[in-house]
C-alpha positions in Angstrom: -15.8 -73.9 -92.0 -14.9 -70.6 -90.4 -11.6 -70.9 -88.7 -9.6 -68.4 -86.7 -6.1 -69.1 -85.9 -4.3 -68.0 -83.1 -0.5 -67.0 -82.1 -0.1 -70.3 -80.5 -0.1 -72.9 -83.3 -1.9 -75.5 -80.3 -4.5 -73.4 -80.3 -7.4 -73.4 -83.3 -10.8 -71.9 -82.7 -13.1 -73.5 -85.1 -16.4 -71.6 -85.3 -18.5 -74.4 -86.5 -18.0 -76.0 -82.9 -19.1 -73.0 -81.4 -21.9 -72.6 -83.6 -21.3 -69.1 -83.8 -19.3 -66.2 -82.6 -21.1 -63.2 -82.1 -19.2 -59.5 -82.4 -16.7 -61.0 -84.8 -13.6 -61.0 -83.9 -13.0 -57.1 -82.5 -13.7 -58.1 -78.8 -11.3 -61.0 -78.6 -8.3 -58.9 -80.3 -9.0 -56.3 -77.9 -9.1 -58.6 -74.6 -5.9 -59.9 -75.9 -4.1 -56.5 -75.7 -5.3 -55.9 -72.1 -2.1 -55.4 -70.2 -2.4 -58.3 -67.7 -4.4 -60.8 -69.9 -2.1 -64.0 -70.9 -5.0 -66.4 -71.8 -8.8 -66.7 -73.2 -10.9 -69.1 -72.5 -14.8 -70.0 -73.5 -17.2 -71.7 -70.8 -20.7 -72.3 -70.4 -23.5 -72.7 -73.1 -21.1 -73.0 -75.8 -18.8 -75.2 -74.5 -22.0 -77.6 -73.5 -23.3 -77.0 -77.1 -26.7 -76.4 -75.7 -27.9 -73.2 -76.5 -31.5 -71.5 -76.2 -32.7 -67.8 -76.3 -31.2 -66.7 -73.1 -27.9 -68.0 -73.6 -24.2 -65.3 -73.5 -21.1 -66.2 -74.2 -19.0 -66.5 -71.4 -15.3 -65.8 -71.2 -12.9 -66.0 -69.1 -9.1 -63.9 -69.6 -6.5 -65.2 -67.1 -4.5 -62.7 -66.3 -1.3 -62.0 -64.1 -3.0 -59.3 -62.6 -6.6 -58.3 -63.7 -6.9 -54.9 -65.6 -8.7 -52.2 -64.2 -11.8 -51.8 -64.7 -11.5 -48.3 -66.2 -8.6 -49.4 -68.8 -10.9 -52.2 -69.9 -13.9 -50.3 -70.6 -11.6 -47.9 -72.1 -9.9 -50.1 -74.9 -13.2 -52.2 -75.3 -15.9 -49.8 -75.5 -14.9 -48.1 -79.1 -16.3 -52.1 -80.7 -19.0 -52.7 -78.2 -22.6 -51.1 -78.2 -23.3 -51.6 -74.1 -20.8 -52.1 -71.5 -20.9 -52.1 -67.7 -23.0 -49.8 -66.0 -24.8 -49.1 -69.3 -26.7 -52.1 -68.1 -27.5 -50.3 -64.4 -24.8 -53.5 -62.9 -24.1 -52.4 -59.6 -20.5 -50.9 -59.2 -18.8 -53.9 -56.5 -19.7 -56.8 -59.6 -17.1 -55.1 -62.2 -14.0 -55.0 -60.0 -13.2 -57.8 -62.3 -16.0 -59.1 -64.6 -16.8 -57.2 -67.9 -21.0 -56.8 -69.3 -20.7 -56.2 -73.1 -23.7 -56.2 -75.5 -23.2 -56.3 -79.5 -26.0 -56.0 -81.8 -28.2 -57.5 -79.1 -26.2 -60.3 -78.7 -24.1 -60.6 -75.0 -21.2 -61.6 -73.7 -19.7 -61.5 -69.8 -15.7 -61.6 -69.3 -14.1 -62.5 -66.2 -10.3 -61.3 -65.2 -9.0 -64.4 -62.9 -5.7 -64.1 -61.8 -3.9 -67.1 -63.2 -1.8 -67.7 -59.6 -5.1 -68.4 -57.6 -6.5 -70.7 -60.0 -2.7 -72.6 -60.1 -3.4 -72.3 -56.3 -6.8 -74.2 -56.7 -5.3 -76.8 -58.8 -2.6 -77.3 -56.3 -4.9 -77.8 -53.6 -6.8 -80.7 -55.7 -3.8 -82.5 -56.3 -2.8 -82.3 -52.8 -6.1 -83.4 -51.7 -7.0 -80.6 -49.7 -10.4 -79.4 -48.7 -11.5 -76.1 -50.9 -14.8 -74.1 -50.4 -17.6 -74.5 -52.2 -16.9 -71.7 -54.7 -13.5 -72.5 -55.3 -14.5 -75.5 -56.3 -16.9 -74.2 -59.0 -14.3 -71.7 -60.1 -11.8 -74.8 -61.3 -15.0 -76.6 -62.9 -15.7 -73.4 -64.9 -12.5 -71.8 -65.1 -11.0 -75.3 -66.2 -12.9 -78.1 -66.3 -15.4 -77.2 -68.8 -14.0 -74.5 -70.3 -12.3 -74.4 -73.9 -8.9 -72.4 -74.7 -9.0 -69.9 -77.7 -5.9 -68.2 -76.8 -2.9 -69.4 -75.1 0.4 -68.1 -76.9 2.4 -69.5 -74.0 0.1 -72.6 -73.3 0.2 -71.8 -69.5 -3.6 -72.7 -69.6 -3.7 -75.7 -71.2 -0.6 -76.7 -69.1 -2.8 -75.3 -65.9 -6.4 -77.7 -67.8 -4.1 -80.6 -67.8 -3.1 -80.9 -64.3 -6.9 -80.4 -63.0 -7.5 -84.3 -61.4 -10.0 -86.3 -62.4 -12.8 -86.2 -59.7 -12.4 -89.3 -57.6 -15.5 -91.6 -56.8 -14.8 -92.2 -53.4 -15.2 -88.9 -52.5 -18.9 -89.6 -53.0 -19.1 -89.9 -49.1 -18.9 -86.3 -48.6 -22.6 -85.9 -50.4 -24.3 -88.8 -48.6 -25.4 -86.9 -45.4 -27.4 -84.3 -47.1 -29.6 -87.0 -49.2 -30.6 -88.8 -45.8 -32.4 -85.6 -44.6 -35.5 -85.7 -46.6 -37.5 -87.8 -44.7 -40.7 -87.2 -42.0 -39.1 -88.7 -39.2 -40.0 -87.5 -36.2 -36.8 -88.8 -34.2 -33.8 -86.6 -33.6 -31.4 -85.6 -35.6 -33.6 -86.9 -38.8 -36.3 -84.8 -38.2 -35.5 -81.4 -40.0 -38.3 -81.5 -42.9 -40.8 -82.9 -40.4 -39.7 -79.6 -37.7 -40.0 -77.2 -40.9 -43.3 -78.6 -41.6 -45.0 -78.4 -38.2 -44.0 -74.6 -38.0 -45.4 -74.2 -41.2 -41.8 -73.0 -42.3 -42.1 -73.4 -46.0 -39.0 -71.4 -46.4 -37.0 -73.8 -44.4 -38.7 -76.8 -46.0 -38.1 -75.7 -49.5 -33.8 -74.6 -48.7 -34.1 -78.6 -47.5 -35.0 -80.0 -50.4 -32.6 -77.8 -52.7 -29.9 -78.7 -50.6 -30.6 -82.0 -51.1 -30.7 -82.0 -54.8 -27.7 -80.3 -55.0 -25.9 -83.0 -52.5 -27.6 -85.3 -54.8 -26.0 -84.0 -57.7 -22.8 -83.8 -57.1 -22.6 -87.6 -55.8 -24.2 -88.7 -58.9 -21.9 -86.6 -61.3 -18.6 -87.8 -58.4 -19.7 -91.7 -59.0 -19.7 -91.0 -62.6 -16.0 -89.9 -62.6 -17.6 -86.0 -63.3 -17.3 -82.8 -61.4 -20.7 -81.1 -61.3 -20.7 -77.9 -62.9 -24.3 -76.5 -61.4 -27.9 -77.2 -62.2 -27.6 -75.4 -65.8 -24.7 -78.0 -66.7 -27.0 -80.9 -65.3 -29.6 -80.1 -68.0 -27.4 -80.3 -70.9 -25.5 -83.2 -69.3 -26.6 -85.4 -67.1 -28.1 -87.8 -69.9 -24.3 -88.8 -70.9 -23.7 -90.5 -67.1 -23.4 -94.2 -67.4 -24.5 -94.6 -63.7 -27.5 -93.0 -62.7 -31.2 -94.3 -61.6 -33.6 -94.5 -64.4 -35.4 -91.3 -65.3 -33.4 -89.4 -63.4 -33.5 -86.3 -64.4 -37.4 -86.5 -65.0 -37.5 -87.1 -61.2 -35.3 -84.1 -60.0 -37.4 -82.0 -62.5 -40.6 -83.5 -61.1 -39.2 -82.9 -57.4 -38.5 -79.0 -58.2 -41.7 -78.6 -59.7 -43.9 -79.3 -57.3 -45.1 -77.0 -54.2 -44.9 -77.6 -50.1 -48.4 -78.9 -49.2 -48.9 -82.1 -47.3 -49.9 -84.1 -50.5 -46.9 -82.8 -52.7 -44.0 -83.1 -49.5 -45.2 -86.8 -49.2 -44.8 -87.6 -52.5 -41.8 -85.7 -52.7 -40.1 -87.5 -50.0 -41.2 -90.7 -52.1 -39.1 -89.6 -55.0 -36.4 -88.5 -53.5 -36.4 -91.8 -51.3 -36.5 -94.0 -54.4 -33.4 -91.7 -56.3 -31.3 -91.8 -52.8 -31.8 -95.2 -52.7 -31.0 -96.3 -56.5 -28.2 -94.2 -56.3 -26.5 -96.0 -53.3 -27.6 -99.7 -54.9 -25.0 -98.1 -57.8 -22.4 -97.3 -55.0 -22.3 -100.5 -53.5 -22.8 -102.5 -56.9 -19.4 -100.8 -58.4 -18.3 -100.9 -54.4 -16.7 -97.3 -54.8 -16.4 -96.5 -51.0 -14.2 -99.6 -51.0 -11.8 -99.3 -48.2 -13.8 -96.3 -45.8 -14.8 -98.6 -43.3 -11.0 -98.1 -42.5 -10.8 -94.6 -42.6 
C-alpha cells in the first residue's frame, strides 16, 4: 500500500482508498505552499469510490483568504501540463477555482475561505434557513469530502460539527412532489397548464424539480444530506428507507420524453414513488409533533 503522510500525524492519505492519485505528489506540495491555503480536502468521485472515464479529482484548499489567481498559476504551472485558460475557461470561473490537466489526467481546485464555511456550519447548528447553494457547498466542502491535509486540524474540527441532517425536515420537500399530477383544479394544475400550451419546456423544469424535491426527502428520511444527482447514482442503493426499485424508477422517469403517452405514464411513476415514500414517513412517523407547529 502506497501511503503518504502528512504534517499532522491525524491525518494519513492512503492511496489504495483512493485508488489512485494522479500527478503524484507535485500538485499537493505546491497547493500547500499557497500563501492563504491552511487545509486540503478530496470530494466527489473519489471520495464515493465510483469512478468511470469522465471522472477528475476534485479538491478543495480552505484558505484564510484565497490566493490570487495569478500567484496560483504562477507556483503551480512549472508541474502541470494545462492550467486555466489553456482550457478556453472563461475568465469570471477562476476568481477562485483552479483547471489543471497532467498527463491527460484532470483535476479542479477550489479556494473557499474557511470563515464562510464556519459561517455555514453555524447557521445549521442554529437552525437557520441557508440557500440552496450553501447548502451544497457544506455537503461537498464537508459532508462528503475527505481531509488530506490539516496540520492544524481546523477542518476536521470544522467536518465534526456539521449536524446530522434531521428527518423531520422532510416537510420542506413535500410540496414539490404533489405537483406532478393532471389536475385540472387550481393550484394543482401546473403540468396539466404546461401541457395545454404545449410548453414542453415548462413541463420538463416540473418534473426535474420534482425529482430533485424527491431526492432530497428520500436522502433527509434516511438521516442523509443529498449531495446532487451524480452522488444519487453511486449512493442511493445504501438507504435503508426507500420504495422498491427506486432508483430504476427515477432513471425510467428521466428517460422518457413529453408526449401524452409518456407524461401519463410518467405521472404514474412518480405517483406510485411519492406515495411509497410518504407510507415510509408515516410508518417511522418522522413528522411526529408538526401538526403542532
Amino acid at each position: 500500500m502506497n501511503t503518504y503522510k502528512l504534517s499532522s500525524p491525524n491525518i494519513l492519505f492512503k492511496m489504495s482508498e483512493m485508488v489512485k492519485l494522479p500527478f503524484g505528489l507535485d500538485v499537493l506540495e505546491r497547493i500547500k505552499k499557497l500563501e492563504g491555503v491552511e487545509s486540503i480536502a478530496v470530494h466527489g468521485s473519489y471520495v464515493y469510490g465510483e469512478l468511470d472515464e469522465y471522472s477528475d479529482i476534485d479538491l478543495v484548499a480552505t484558505c484564510s483568504e484565497v490566493p490570487l489567481v495569478e500567484s496560483r498559476e504562477e507556483v503551480l504551472r512549472e508541474v502541470v501540463d494545462k492550467i486555466n485558460e489553456d482550457f478556453d475557461v472563461p475568465e469570471r470561473y477562476l476568481e477562485d477555482t483552479d483547471y489543471i490537466e497532467v498527463d491527460d489526467d484532470h483535476m479542479g481546485v477550489d479556494y473557499v475561505e474557511m470563515e464562510y464555511l464556519e459561517s455555514l456550519v453555524s447557521k445549521l447548528n442554529e437552525k437557520g434557513e441557508l440557500p440552496k447553494d450553501e447548502i451544497e457547498d457544506v455537503i461537498k466542502f464537508l459532508y462528503y469530502s475527505r481531509v488530506i491535509y490539516d496540520p492544524k486540524d481546523k477542518l476536521s474540527e470544522l467536518k465534526e460539527r456539521v449536524p446530522e441532517s434531521d428527518p423531520s425536515l422532510v416537510k420542506y420537500f413535500l410540496y414539490g412532489l404533489e405537483k406532478i399530477n393532471l389536475d385540472k383544479e387550481w393550484p394543482r394544475w401546473s403540468l396539466e397548464a404546461a401541457l395545454s400550451r404545449d410548453n414542453y419546456f415548462q413541463a420538463s423544469k416540473i418534473f426535474n424539480r420534482a425529482l430533485e424535491s424527491y431526492l432530497l426527502a428520500l436522502y433527509t428520511v434516511n438521516g442523509e444530506y443529498y449531495g446532487g444527482p451524480k452522488n444519487a447514482a453511486f449512493t442511493i442503493e445504501r438507504l435503508e428507507r426507500k420504495p422498491e426499485d427506486c432508483w430504476e424508477k427515477l432513471q425510467q422517469i428521466a428517460r422518457m420524453g413529453n408526449s401524452e403517452e409518456e407524461v401519463r405514464e410518467k405521472v404514474k411513476i412518480f405517483q406510485g414513488l411519492r406515495e411509497e415514500l410518504l407510507e415510509i414517513i408515516e410508518e417511522e412517523n418522522i413528522l411526529r409533533g408538526m401538526e403542532n407547529e
